[in-house]
N, C-alpha and C positions, 0 to 999 in steps of 0.2 A: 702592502704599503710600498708605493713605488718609491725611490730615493736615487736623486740622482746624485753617481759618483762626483762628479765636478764638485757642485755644489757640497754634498755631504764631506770631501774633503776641506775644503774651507773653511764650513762652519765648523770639523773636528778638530782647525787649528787653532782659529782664534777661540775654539772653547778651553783646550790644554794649554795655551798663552801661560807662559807663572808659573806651569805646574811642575810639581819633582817629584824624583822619588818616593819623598813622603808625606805626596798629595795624599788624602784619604779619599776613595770615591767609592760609591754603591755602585752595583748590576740589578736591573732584570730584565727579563726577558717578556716582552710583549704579548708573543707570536707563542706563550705557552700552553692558551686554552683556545691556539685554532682550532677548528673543525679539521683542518685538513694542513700535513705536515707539507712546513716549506721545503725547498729545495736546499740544498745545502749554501750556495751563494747568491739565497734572498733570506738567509736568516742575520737579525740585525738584534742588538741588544741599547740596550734605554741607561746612559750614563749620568750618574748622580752626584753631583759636588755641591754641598751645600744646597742654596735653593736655585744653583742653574743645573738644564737638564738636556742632555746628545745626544742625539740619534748614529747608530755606530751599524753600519752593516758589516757583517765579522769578516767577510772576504774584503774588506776595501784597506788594503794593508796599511797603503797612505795615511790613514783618516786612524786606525787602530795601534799603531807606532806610535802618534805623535803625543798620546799621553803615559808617559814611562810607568811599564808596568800589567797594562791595561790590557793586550794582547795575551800577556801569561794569566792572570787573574782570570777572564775567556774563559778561553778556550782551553788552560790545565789545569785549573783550579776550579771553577764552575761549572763546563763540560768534559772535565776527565779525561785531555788527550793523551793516550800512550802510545804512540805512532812512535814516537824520537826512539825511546827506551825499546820496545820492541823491534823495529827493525836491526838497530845496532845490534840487539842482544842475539836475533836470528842471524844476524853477519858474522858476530863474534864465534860464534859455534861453530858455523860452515867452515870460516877461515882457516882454522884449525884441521880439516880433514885433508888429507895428500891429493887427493884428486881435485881439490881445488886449491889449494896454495904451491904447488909444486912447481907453478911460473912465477910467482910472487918472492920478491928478494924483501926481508922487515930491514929495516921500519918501511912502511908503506907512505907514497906520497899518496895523499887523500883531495879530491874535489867533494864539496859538498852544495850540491847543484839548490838553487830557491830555499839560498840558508836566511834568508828572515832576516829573524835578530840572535840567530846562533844558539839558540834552542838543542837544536842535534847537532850542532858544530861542540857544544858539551858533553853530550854525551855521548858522541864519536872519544871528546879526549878522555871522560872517566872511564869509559870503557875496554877503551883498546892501546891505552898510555903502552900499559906494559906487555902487553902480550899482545896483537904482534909486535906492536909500536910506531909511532908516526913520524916521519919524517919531518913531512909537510902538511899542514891539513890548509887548504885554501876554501876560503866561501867565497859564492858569486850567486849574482842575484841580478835584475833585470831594474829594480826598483834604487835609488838613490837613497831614498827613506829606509831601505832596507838596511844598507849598511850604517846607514849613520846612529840605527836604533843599535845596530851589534854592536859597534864600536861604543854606545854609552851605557848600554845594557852589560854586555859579556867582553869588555873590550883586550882578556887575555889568550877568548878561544882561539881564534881564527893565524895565523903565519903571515897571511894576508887578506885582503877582502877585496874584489875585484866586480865592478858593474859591468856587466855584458851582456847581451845576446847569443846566447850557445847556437840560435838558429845561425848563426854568422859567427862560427868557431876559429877560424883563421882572423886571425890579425885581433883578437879580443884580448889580448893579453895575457891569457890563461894557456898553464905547462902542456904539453903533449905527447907527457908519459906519465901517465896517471896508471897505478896501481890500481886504485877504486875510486870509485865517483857515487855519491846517496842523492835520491833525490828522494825527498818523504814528504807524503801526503802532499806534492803538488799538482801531481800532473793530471790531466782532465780536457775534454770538450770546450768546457764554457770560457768567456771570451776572459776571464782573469786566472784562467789554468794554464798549466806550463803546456804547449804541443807536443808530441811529439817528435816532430822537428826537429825542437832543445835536444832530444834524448840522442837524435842522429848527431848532432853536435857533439854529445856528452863521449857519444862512440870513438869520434874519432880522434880524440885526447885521451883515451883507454889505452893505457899496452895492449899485446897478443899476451893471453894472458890473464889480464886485471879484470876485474869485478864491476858489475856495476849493479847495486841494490837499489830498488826503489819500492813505495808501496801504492795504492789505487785504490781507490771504490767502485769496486769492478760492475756493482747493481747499481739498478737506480737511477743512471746517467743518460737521461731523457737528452740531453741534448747533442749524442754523441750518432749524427748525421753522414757524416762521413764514410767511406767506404772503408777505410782506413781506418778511424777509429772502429766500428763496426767490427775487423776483423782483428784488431787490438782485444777491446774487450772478448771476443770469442773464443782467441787463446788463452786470457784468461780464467774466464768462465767454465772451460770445458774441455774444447778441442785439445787444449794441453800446447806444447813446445814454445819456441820463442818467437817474436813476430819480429823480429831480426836476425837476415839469414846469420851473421857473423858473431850470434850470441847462440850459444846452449845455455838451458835455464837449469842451473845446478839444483835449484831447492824453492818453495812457495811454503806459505801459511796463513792461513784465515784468521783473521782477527778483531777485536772491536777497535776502531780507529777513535770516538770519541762519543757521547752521549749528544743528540739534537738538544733545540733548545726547548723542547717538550717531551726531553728525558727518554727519548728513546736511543740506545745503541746503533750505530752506524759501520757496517763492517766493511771492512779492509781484506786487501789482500798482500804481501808483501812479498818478491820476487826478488829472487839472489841471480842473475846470468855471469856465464863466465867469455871472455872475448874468445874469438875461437885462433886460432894460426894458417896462416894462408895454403896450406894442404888439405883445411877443413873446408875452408872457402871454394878454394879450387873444385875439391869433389862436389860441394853443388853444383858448382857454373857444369863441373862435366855434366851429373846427371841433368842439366836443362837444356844443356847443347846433346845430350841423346836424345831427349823428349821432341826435342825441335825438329832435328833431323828425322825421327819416324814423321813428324808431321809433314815436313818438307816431302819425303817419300810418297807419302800418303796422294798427298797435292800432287804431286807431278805425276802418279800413278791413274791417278782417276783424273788426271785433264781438265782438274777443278778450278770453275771461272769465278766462285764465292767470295764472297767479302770475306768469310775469312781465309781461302786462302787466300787472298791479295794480303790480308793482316800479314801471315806467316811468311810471306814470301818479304814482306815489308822486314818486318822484324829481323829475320835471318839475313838480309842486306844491311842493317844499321849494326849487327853485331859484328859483320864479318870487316865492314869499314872502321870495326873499331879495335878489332885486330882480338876479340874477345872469342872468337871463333875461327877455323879455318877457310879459305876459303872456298866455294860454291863445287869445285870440281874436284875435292877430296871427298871420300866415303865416308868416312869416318870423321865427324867432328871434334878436333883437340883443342883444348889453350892452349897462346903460344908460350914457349918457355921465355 
């Protein structure tokens, strides 16, 4: 059943128009006896208040906010999400061990990257109030409706609540020394998933140091086209390590993230990295500026007219113009100090 966003938001407003808190409404789920399981953001559930009746596509945040309640009843109450509790509880543990809290000064100032309606912006505070402890815990979210739901829903979690673009981390308003940053169960391929991008955003508001948790549905994700994504999910599928050179991946876990709407478990991955310090960073850029340089050698030794050596030769001129290499008539390729 196709549903178009636009529209489905409009009619999800004027349907919640009047409603509160202690609207009463039913759930169910349509799509329970397809033949063939939806994708995770074409699964939509059938909203009941008296004898008018919604059409609610569960990714369409817009349209799922604006009846207070309605999003937790969902997808925690109906489909059993433990993503929030889970993650936390797998950060709460980590944080704890010396090799990774030993840059970390508590209380912790906290981002909590596509906090909704502050959902895990709570159980960030029930959980790590006292041990480590929070400074700051800030939400930011992309969405308007997003915060306006926290603030009516949870309106003690958050320090602050800030709308932004992490893909545009400079001038967004958000601190740039962040201890830890969570981003749960948002990130993804499809056109209402956080990018990637966000997360380089989310990096660079990280100490050297600080943490960044997030979790994924690392199967399943038909629409992840990308070379980039592709190579995202691979590390974590498999291949193992971080798909950020300036992250080490301290710790992962499998997990069920929540029940489809035709009762089947949907699993998760969740991922603790720790930001690395620029001696860690350095030692890649050197071993890339060794690699480069045998290949330069390579080129200039075989007299090679190939596209890729033209590549390499290309390449090792935009780094050495950018002063990330030495230049062309030294042996030995350094960073500069």
């Amino acid at each position: 059943m196709a549903i178009s966003a636009a529209s489905q938001a409009e009619n999800a407003s004027e349907f919640s128009q009047g409603c509160g808190p202690e609207t009463a409404f039913t759930v169910t789920f349509p799509q329970k006896d397809d033949s063939s399981s939806p994708q995770q953001d074409e699964e939509y559930a059938e909203v009941h208040i008296g004898a008018k009746k919604q059409i609610f596509r569960i990714h369409d945040y817009n349209a799922m906010y604006s009846l207070p309640g309605l999003y937790k009843h969902i997808v925690y109450e109906q489909l059993a999400c433990d993503s929030p509790r889970v993650l936390v509880q797998f950060l709460k543990e980590h944080v704890a061990a010396i090799n990774v809290s030993s840059a970390i000064i508590d209380p912790l100032d906290i981002l909590d990257v596509a906090a909704g309606n502050g959902i895990v912006g709570a159980e960030l505070r029930q959980q790590l109030a006292e041990k480590p402890g929070i400074r700051r815990l800030i939400g930011t979210d992309l969405l308007d409706s997003a915060r306006s739901a926290a603030l009516r829903d949870r309106p003690d979690v958050y320090d602050d609540y800030v709308v932004a673009d992490l893909t545009q981390p400079h001038g967004s308003g958000l601190p740039s020394s962040l201890d830890l940053v969570t981003i749960c169960a948002a990130l993804g391929p499809g056109d209402g998933d956080l990018p990637l991008e966000a997360v380089d955003g989310a990096i660079i508001l990280l100490l050297e140091g600080g943490l960044l948790a997030l979790t994924v549905n690392a199967r399943g994700q038909s629409a992840a086209t990308s070379l980039r994504w592709q190579r995202f999910f691979d590390s974590v599928n498999g291949s193992g390590g971080s798909h950020w050179g300036c992250l080490e991946e301290v710790a992962r876990k499998s997990y069920k993230h929540r029940k489809n709407v035709q009762g089947k478990w949907i699993e998760y991955v969740a991922l603790i990295y720790k930001k690395k310090g620029p001696e860690a960073v350095d030692d890649n850029m050197e071993a890339f500026a060794s690699i480069l340089q045998a290949m330069m050698d390579r080129y200039n030794n075989h007299n090679n007219s190939s596209f890729l050596g033209l590549l390499v030769a290309v390449l090792h001129s935009m780094l050495v113009s950018e002063k990330v290499i030495a230049d062309p008539g030294h042996k030995n390729l350094r960073l500069p100090s």
